[in-house]
C-alpha positions as CSV (number, residue, x, y, z in Angstrom):
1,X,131.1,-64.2,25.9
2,X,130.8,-63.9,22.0
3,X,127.7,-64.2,20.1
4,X,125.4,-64.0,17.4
5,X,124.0,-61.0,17.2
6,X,120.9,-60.3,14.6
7,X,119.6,-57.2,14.3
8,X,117.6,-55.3,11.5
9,X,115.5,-52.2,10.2
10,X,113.1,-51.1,8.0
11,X,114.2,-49.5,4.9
12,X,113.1,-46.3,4.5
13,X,110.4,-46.2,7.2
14,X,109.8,-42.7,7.8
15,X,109.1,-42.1,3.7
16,X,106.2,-44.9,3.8
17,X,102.7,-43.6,4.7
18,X,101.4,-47.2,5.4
19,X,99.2,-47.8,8.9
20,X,99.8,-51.4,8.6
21,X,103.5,-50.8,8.4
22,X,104.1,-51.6,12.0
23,X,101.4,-54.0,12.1
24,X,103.0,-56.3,9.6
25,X,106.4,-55.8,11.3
26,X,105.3,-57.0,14.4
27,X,104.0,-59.8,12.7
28,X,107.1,-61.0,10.8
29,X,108.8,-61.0,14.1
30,X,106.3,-63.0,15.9
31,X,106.4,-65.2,13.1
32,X,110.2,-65.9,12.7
33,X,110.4,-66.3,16.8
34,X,107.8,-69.4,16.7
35,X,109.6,-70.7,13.5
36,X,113.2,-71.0,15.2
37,X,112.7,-71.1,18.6
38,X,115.1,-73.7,18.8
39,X,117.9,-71.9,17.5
40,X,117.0,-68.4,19.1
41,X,118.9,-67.8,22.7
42,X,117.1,-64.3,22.9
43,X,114.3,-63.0,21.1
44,X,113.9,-60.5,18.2
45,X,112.6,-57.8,19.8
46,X,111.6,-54.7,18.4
47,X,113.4,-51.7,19.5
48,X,113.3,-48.3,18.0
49,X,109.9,-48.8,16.3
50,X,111.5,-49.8,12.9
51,X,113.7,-51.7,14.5
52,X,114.5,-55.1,16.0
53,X,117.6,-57.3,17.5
54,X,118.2,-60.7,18.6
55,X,120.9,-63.5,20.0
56,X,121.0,-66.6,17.5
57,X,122.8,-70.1,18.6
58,X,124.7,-70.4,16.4
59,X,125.9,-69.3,12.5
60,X,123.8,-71.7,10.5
61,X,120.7,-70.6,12.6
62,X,121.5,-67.1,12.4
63,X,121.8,-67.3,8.5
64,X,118.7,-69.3,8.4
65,X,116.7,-66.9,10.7
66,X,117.8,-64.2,7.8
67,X,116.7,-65.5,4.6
68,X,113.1,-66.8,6.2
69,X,112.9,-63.5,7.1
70,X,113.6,-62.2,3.3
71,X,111.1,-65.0,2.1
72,X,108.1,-64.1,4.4
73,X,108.4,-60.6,3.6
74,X,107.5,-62.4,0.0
75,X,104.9,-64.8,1.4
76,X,102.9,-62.3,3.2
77,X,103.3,-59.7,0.6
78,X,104.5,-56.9,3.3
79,X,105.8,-53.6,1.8
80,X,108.9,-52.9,3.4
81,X,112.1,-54.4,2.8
82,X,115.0,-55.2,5.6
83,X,118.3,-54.3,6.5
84,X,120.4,-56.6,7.9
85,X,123.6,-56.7,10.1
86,X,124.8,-60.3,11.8
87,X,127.6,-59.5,14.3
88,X,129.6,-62.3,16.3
89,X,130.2,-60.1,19.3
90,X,130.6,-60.3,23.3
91,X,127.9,-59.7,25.4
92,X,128.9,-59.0,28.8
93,X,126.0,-58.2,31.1
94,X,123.5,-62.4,31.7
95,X,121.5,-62.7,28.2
96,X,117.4,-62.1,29.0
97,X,115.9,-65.3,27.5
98,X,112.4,-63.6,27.6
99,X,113.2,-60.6,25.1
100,X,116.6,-58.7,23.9
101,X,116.1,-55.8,26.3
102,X,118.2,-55.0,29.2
103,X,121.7,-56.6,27.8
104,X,125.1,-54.6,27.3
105,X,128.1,-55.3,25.5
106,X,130.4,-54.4,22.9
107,X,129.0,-56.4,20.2
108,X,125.4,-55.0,20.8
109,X,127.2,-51.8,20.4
110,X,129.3,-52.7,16.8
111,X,126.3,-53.9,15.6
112,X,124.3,-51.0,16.0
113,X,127.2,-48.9,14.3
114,X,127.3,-51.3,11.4
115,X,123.2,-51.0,11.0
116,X,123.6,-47.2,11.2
117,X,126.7,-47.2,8.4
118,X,124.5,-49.7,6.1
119,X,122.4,-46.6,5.4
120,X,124.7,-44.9,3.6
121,X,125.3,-47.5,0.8
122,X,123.3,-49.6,-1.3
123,X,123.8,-53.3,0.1
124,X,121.3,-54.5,2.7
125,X,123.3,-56.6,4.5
126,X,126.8,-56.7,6.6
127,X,128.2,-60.4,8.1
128,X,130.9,-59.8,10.9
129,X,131.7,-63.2,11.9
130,X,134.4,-65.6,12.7
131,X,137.1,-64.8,10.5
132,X,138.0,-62.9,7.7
133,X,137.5,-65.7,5.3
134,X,133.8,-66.5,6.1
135,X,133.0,-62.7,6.5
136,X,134.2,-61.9,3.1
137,X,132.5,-65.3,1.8
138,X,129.5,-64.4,3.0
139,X,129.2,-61.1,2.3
140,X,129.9,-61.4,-1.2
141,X,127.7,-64.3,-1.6
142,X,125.1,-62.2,0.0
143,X,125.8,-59.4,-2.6
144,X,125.0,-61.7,-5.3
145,X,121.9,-62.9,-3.2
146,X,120.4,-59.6,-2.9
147,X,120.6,-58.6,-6.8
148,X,118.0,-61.1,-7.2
149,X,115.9,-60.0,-4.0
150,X,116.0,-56.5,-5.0
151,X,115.3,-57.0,-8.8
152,X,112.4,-58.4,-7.9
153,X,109.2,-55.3,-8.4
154,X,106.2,-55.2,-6.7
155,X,104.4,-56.3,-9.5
156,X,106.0,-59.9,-9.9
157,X,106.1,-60.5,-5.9
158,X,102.8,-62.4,-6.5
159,X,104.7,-64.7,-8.8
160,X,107.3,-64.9,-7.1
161,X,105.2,-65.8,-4.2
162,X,103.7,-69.0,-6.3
163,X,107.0,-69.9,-7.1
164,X,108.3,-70.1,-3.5
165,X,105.5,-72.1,-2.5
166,X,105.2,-74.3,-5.3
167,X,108.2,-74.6,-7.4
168,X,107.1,-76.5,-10.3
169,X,106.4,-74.0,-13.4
170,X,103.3,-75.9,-14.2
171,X,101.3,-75.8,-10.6
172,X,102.5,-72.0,-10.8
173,X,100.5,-71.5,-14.0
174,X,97.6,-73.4,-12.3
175,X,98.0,-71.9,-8.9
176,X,98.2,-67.8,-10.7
177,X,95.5,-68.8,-13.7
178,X,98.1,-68.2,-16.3
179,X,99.3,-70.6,-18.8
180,X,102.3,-73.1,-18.6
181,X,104.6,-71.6,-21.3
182,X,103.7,-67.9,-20.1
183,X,105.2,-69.4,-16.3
184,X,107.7,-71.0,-17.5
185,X,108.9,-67.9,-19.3
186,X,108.2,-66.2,-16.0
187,X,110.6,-68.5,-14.5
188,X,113.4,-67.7,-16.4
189,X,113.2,-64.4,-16.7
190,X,112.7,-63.9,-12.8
191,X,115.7,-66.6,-12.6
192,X,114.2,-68.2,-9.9
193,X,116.4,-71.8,-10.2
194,X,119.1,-69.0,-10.1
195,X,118.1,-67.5,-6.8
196,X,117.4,-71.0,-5.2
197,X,121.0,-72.0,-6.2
198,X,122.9,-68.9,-4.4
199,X,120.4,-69.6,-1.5
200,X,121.3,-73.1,-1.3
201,X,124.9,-71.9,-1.7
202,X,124.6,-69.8,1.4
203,X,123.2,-72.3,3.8
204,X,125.9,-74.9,2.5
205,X,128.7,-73.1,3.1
206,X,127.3,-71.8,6.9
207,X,126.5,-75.1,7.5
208,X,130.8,-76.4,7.8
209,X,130.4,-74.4,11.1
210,X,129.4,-77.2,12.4
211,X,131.5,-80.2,10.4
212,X,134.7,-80.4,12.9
213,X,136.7,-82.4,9.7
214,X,136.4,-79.2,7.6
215,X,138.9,-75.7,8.2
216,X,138.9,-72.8,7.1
């Protein structure tokens, strides 16, 4: 039987010499699996260390699951990014509702492969899902998605941070102790309306997954 298939790594692991590395990973997955519960069938479960992988509901979920994940990295301030593959894929062997251990199948194995080929390129993350026209949707919207993510530094996460949380330029300047024109500049040059609309963008288009009156 098909289905979604999450799984991601850390991005250069082995280079960072952080002892809360692991810590904070562990926590982001904790995190995410209390946050959607409802849509998780198994798990994420940390595999290989740097590593985790899950089974999603549905599409929508799955997507969802993703970008919360992109957004707490931002929230919590951890220093790692992710790498992310989302594979619509059978699963042969009864799915373990308790973690994503003990399960074999095809997709589990194409995913993996697809992680393992992301590390060759630049983009952070590869959508396999039910046709060609959603994959290549979705991917490309995701393209666009992560030049804001990744042009993000480490110096304006905090910002970025207040912005998430808050939204309004003006209880950003209050929240950071900076003034409103200075966050309001901030704001445009981080193009944060931008990166809310192609986020927004996503989620609306996964979400005629479920809207039987609409085709592909």
């Amino acid at each position: 039987m098909e289905h979604y298939i999450l799984m991601a790594d850390i991005i250069d692991s082995g280079a960072k010499n952080n002892p809360r590395l692991m810590s904070d990973f562990k926590n982001l997955v904790s995190q995410a699996n209390k946050e959607y519960k409802k849509s998780i069938i198994s798990p994420l479960t940390i595999t290989l260390g740097d590593e985790f992988q899950g089974i999603v509901s549905d599409l929508s979920g799955a997507v969802a699951l993703l970008l919360y994940l992109d957004e707490q990295l931002i929230r919590n301030t951890f220093d790692f990014k992710l790498r992310y593959v989302l594979f619509l894929g059978n699963i042969e062997t009864e799915i373990n509702r308790k973690m994503a251990h003990g399960m074999l199948g095809s997709g589990l194995t194409r995913a993996r492969q697809k992680l393992s080929e992301l590390k060759t390129g630049n983009g952070r993350y590869h959508i396999q899902v039910n046709s060609r026209y959603e994959n290549r949707m979705l991917n490309n919207l995701f393209w666009v998605y992560q030049e804001f993510m990744d042009d993000w530094k480490a110096k304006d996460l905090h910002i970025v941070k207040a912005f998430l949380e808050l939204e309004d330029y003006k209880q950003v300047a209050k929240s950071i102790k900076i003034d409103s024109s200075s966050a309001w500049r901030r704001e445009k040059s981080l193009k944060i309306r931008a990166y809310h609309t192609i986020k927004d963008t996503i989620l609306t288009f996964v979400s005629y997954e479920h809207d039987s009156s609409f085709t592909f």
